[in-house]
C-alpha positions as CSV (number, residue, x, y, z in Angstrom):
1,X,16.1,-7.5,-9.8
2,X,17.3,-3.7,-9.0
3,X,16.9,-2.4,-5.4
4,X,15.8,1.0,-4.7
5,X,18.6,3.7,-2.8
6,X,17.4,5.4,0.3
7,X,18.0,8.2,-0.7
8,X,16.4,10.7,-3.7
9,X,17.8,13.9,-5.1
10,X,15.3,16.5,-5.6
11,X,16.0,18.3,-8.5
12,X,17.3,21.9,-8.8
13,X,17.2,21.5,-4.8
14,X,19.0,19.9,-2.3
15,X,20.8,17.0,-2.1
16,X,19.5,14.6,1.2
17,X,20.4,15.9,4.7
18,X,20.9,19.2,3.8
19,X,19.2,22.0,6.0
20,X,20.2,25.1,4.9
21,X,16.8,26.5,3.5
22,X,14.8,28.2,6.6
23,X,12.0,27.3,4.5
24,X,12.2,23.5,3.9
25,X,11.1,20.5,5.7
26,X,12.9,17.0,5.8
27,X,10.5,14.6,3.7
28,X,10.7,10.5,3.9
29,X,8.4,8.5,2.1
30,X,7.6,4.8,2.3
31,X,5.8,2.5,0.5
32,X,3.6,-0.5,1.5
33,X,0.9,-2.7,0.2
34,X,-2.0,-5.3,1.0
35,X,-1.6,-8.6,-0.2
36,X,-3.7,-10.3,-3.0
37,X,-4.6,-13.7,-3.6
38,X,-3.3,-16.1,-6.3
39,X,-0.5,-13.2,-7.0
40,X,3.4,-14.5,-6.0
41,X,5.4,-11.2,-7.4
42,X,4.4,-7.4,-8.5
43,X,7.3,-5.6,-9.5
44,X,6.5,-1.8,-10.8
45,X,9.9,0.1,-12.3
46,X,9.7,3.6,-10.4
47,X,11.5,6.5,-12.6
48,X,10.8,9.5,-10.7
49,X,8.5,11.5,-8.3
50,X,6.4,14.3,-8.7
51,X,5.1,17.0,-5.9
52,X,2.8,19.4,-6.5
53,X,3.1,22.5,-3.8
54,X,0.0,24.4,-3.8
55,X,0.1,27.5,-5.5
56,X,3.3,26.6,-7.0
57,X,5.3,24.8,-9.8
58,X,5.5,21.0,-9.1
59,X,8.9,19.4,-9.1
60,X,10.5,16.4,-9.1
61,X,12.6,14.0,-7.2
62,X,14.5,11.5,-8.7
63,X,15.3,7.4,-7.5
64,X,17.4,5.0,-8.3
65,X,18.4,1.4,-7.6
66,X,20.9,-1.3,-8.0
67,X,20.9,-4.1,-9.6
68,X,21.8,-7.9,-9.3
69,X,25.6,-6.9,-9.9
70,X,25.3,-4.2,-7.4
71,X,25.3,-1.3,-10.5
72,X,23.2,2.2,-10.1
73,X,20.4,2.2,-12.5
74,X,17.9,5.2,-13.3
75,X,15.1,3.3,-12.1
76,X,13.7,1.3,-9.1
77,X,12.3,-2.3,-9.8
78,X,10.1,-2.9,-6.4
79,X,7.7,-6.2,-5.9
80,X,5.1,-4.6,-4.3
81,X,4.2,-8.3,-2.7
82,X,6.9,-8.0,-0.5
83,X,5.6,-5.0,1.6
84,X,2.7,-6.8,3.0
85,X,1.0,-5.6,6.3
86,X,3.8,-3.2,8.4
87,X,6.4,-3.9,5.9
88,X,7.3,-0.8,3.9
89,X,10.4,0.1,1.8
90,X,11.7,3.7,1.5
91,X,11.6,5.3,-1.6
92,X,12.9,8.8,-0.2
93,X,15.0,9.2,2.8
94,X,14.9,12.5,4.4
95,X,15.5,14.5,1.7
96,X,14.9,18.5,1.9
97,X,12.1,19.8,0.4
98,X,10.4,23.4,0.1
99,X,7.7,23.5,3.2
100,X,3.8,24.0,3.0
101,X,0.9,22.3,1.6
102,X,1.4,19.9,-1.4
103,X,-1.9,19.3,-3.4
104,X,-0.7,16.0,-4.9
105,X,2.1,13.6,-5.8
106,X,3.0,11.1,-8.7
107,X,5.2,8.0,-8.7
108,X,5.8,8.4,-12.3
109,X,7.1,4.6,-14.3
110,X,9.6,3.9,-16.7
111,X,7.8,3.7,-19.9
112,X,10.0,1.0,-21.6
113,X,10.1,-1.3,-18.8
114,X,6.4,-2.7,-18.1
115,X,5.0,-3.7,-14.5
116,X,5.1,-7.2,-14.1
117,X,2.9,-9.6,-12.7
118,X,3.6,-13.6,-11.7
119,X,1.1,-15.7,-10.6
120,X,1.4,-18.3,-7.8
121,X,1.6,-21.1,-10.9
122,X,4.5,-19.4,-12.4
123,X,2.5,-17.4,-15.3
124,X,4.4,-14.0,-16.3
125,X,2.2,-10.9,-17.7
126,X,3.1,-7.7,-18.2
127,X,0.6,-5.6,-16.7
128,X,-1.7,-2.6,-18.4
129,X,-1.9,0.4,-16.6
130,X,-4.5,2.7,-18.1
131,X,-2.5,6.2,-18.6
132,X,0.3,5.3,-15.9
133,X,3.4,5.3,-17.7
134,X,2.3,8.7,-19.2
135,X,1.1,10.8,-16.2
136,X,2.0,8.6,-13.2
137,X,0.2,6.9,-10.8
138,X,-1.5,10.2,-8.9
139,X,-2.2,10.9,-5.2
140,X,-4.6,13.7,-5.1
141,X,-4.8,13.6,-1.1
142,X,-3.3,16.8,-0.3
143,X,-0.4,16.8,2.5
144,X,1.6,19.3,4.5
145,X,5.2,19.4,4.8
146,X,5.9,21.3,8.1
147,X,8.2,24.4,8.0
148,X,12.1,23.6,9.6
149,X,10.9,20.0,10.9
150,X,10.2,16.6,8.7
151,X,7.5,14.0,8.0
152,X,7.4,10.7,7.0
153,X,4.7,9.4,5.1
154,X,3.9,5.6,4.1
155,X,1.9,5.3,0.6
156,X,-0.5,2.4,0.7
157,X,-0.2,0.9,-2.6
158,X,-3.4,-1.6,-2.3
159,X,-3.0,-4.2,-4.9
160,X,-6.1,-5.7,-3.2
161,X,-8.3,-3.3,-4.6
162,X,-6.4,-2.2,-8.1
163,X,-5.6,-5.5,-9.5
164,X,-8.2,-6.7,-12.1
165,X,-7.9,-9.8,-14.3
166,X,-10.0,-9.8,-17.2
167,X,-10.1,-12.0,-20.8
168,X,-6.8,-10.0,-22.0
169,X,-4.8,-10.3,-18.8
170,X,-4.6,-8.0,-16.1
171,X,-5.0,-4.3,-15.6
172,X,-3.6,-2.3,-13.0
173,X,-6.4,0.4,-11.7
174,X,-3.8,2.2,-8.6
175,X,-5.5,3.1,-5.6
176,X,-3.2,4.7,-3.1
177,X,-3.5,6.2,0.2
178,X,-1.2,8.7,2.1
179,X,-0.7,8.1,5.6
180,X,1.4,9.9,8.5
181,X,3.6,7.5,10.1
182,X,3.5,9.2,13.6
183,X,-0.4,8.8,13.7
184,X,-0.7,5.4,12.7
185,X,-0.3,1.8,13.8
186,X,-1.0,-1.5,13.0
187,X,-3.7,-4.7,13.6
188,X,-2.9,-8.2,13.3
189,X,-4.5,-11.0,15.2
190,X,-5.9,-14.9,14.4
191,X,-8.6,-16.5,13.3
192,X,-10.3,-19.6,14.4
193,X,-10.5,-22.3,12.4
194,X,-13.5,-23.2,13.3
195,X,-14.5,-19.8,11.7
196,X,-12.5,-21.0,8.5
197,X,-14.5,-24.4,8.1
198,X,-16.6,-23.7,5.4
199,X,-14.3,-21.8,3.1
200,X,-12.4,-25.0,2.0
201,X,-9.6,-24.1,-0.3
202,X,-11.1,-20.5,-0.9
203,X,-8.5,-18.2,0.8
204,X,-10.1,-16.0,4.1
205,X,-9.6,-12.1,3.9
206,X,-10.0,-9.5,7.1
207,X,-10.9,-6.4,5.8
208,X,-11.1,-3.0,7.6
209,X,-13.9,-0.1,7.4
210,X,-13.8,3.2,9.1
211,X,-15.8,3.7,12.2
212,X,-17.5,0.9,15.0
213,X,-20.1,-1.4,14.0
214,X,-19.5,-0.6,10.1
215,X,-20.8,-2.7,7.7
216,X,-19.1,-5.4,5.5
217,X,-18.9,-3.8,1.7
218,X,-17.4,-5.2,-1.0
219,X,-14.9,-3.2,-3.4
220,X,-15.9,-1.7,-6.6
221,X,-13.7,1.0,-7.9
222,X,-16.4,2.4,-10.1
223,X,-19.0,2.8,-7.3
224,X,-16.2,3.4,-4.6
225,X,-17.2,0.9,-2.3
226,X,-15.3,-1.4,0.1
227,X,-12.4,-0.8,3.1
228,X,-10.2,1.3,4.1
229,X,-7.5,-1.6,4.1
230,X,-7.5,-5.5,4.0
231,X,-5.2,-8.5,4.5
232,X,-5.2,-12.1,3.7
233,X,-5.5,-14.6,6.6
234,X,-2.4,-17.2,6.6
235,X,-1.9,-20.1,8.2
236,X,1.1,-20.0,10.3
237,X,2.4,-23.6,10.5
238,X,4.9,-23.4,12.7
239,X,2.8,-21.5,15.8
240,X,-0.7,-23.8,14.0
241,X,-2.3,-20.5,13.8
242,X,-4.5,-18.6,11.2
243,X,-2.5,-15.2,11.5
244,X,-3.2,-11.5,9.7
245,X,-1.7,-7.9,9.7
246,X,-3.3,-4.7,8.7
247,X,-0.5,-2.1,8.8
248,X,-0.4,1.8,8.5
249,X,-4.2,2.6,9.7
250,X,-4.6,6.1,11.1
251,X,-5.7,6.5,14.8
252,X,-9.2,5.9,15.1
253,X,-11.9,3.5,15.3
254,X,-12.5,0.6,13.2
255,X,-14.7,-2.5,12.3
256,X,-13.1,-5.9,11.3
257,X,-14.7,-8.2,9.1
258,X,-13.7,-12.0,8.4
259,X,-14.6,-13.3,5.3
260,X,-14.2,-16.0,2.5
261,X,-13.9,-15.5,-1.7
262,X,-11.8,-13.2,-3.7
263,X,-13.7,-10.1,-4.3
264,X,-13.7,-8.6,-7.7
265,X,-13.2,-5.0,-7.7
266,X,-15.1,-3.9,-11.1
267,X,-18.0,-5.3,-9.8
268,X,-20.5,-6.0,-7.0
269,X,-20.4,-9.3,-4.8
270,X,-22.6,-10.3,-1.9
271,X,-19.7,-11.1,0.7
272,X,-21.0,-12.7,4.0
273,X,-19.0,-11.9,7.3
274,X,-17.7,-15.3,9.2
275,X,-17.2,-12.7,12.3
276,X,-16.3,-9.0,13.1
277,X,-15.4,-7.0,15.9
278,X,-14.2,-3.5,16.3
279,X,-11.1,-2.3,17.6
280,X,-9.0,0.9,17.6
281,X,-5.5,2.5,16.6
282,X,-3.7,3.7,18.9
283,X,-0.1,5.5,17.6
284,X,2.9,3.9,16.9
285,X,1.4,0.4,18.6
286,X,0.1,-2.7,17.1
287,X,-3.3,-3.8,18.2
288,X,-4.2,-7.3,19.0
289,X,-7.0,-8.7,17.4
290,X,-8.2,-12.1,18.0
291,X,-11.4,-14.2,16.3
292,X,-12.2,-16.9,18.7
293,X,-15.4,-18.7,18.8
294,X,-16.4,-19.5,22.1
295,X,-17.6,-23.1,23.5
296,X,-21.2,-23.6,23.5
């Protein structure tokens, strides 16, 4: 499989660590993602990214991996399943950029070399991503890119809520979220499992809404519905632990819902919380969030 480089070349710009513009800012970019069930591998081919400066032309940056043999390719293969929780893999590595506001990126795909998907059983598909491989996968959350300092960004690539299986395989519907590294941190915490009891062999999810005492919602892209992020509760043999990690939430408050079932998100389930509990996001620190049920 090819590895993405740390490193992108901005076209017609500057090559990384270069700071000789007075009016450019150093921009890294990660990329994470929230786990799904039944799903063992996700690998998207990344060609090239586009930014979009407001009020100006957008541009683009290239990437590039290696593969098995260790030889550059034009693209970058990444498994999205194995940037779950606070993992993240950099797909540009404080390169220089023009400063300002940016109205949107793309992570445009190599159009002859499909997303694949694998399934825990070992079933391959190539997966359909309406219009991606023509006008990218598009982040329309505008960003700022401060004059003569950097940023670093994480995308939140959340397979959770974009991946849809239906009687012709599965569709890819991408729904990404831009986050500044500085002002986030992370969850993780364990379940009981005397909470788990009744979900048999049905995995558990925690998901995550803004704001205390929010309510559990289930996703539907078309009604645009459900968290803000969500992770899959595991069971950790070696510690005999149910464990979870929500990584890359902005500071703030939020509500944590425990649930069972696989949630379908083109359409509307009724999803019953096992427990919740709010907690908040403090900077650069993980938060500890434990489901216990107490002794009567």
């Amino acid at each position: 499989m090819k590895k993405i480089l740390m490193c992108g070349v901005a076209l017609a710009l500057a090559a990384c660590g270069d700071n000789s513009s007075d009016s450019s800012s150093q921009l890294t970019l990660r990329l994470t993602d929230a786990p799904v069930v039944g799903v063992e591998s996700l690998v998207i081919n990344l060609d090239y990214i586009e930014l979009k400066p407001a009020g100006g032309k957008a541009f683009t940056v290239e990437v590039s991996g290696v593969d098995d043999d260790m030889q550059t390719t034009d693209t970058a293969a990444i498994d999205l399943l194995n940037l779950q929780g606070s993992a993240s893999t950099v797909l540009l590595d404080n390169i220089q950029v023009p400063s300002g506001k940016y109205e949107w990126l793309r992570l445009h795909l190599d159009a002859t070399t499909p997303a694949q998907l694998t399934t825990v059983g070992g079933g391959l598909f190539d997966l359909t991503i309406p219009s991606g491989e023509n006008t990218g996968l598009k982040l329309h959350s505008p960003f700022i890119l401060p004059a003569n300092g950097s940023a670093d960004f994480v995308l939140d690539f959340d397979v959770a809520k974009s991946l849809v299986e239906n009687t012709k395989g599965y569709k890819l519907r991408p729904t990404i979220r831009i986050i500044d590294q500085v002002q986030a941190g992370h969850v993780s915490g364990t379940v009981d499992s005397n909470l788990l009891s009744g979900c048999g062999e049905t995995a558990a999810s925690v998901y995550v809404f803004d704001g205390s005492d929010a309510a559990l919602q289930d996703i539907n892209l078309d009604k645009g519905t459900g968290p803000v992020a969500s992770a899959l509760v595991k069971y950790d043999a070696e510690n005999t632990a149910y464990r979870f990690e929500v990584g890359y939430l902005l500071v703030g408050d939020y509500t944590l819902h425990v649930f069972c079932g696989v949630d379908n998100p083109e359409s509307t389930e009724t999803l019953t919380s096992l427990a919740s509990q709010n907690v908040t996001v403090v900077a650069k620190q993980n938060t500890s969030a434990d489901f216990v049920v107490e002794a009567p």
